[in-house]
Structures are given as structure tokens and as C-alpha cells.
C-alpha positions as CSV (number, residue, x, y, z in Angstrom):
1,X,123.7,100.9,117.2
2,X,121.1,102.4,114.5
3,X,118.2,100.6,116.8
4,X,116.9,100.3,120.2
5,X,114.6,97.7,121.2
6,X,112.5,97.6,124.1
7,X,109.2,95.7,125.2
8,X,105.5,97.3,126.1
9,X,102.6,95.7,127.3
10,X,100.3,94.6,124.3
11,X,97.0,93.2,124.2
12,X,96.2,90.1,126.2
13,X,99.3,88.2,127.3
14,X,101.3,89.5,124.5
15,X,103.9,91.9,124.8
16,X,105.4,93.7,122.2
17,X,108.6,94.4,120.5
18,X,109.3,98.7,119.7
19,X,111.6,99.4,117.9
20,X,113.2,103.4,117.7
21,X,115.9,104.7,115.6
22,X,118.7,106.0,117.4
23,X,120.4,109.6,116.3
24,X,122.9,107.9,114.1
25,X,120.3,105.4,113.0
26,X,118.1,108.4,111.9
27,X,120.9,109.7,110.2
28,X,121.9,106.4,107.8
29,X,118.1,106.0,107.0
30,X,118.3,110.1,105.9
31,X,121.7,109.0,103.7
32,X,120.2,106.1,102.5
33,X,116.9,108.3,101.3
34,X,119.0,110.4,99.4
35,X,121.8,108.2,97.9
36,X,119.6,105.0,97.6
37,X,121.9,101.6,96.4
38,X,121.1,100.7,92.7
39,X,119.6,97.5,94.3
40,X,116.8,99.8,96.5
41,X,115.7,100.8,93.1
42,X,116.0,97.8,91.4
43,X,114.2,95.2,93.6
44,X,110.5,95.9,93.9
45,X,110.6,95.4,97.9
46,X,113.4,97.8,99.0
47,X,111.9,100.4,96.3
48,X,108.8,100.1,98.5
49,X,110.3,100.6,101.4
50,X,112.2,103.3,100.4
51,X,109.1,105.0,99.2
52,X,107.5,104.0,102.4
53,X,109.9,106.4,104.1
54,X,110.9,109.3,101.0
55,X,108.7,111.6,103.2
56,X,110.9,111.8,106.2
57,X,113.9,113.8,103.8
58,X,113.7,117.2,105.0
59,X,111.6,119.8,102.4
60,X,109.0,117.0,101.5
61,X,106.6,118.7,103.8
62,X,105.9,122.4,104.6
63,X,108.5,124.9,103.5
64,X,110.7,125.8,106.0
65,X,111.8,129.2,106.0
66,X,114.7,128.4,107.8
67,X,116.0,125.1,106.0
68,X,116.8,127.3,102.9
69,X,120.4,125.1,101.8
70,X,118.6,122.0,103.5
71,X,115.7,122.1,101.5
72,X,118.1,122.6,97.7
73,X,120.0,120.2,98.7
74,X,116.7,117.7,99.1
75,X,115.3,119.0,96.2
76,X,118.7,117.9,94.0
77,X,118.8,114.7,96.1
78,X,115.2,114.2,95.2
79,X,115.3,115.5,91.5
80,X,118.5,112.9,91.4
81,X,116.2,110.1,92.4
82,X,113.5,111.0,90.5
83,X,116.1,110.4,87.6
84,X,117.3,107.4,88.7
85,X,114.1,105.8,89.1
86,X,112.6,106.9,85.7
87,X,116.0,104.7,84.3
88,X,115.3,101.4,86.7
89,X,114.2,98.5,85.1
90,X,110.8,98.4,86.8
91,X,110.4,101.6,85.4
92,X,111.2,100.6,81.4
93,X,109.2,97.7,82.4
94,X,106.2,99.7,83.2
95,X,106.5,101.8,79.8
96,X,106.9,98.5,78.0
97,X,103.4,97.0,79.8
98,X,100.1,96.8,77.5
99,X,98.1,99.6,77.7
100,X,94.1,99.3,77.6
101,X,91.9,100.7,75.4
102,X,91.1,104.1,76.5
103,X,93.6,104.5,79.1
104,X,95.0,107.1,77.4
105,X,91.9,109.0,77.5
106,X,91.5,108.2,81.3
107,X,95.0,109.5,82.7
108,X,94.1,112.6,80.4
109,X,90.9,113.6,82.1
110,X,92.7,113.0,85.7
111,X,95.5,115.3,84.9
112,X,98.2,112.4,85.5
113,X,100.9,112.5,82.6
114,X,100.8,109.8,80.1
115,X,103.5,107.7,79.2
């Protein structure tokens, strides 16, 4: 399986439920990171999940000397997402929202790209 489950002792009478990605589990979240369904950028809740976990694709952290073909081939995968979610619908939504007077202003100051 992609899961194991076991139990631990929680607080009070309670015990609790962990959960641990297998090898092969590890692996399908890694290929689902980089080749996300149309529907994991779609739906508002799998594209926050999928953000929730973007950061364990290899090359998102510290460079690597050694992951030199590793860390291209996340940066295309990433680059490839980074295209695909500018074209979602939430994301034409978002460019189609009101803006507020001097927001413009604002994300100028911080530095953060205005749409």
C-alpha cells in the first residue's frame, strides 16, 4: 500500500491514529506534485493540499550540489505548474476580482507583482 497505519498513546484515554507514507506512497505523492490532475488545480481544496505539500519536490529547499538533473528536472516540473496554475479558473477568477482603492499602490511598496 501507499499507507501504514498504526496507533500511539495520545492524551488521556485517547489513542491516536499515525499515519506514514510508504516508499511507493512517497513516490505517487512526488508524481502527483509534479504532474498534478487538472482537477488538483481546479478545485480550491485539492489545490490546497497540493500547495500544502509543493515543498517536499526535491530543489524547493537548499541547493544540492549533487541533485544537478534532479533539481532541472523540478525546476521544469515546477515552471510547468507555475503555468498551469496561472491558466486555472481560480486563477482568471482572481484577475477578474475588484480591486480596492490603493491596492495598487500597496503591492507596489511590498515588492509583490501587480496583476
Amino acid at each position: 500500500g501507499l499507507v501504514e497505519r498504526h496507533e500511539e498513546e495520545g492524551a488521556g484515554a485517547a489513542r491516536r491514529q499515525v499515519l506514514t507514507l510508504t516508499e511507493a506512497g512517497r513516490a505517487e505523492l512526488l508524481r502527483r506534485l509534479r504532474e498534478p490532475a487538472d482537477l488538483d488545480i481546479s478545485d480550491q481544496t485539492r489545490f490546497f493540499g497540493l500547495l500544502t505539500f509543493l515543498s517536499q519536490l526535491p530543489g524547493t529547499g537548499a541547493p544540492d550540489p549533487r541533485a544537478g538533473s534532479a533539481r532541472q528536472a523540478s525546476s521544469s516540473a515546477t515552471a510547468s505548474l507555475s503555468h498551469r496554475l496561472s491558466a486555472s479558473p481560480v486563477a482568471r477568477a482572481t484577475r477578474s476580482m475588484p480591486r480596492w482603492k490603493g491596492s495598487e499602490t500597496s503591492s507596489a511598496r511590498s515588492g509583490l507583482p501587480s496583476r
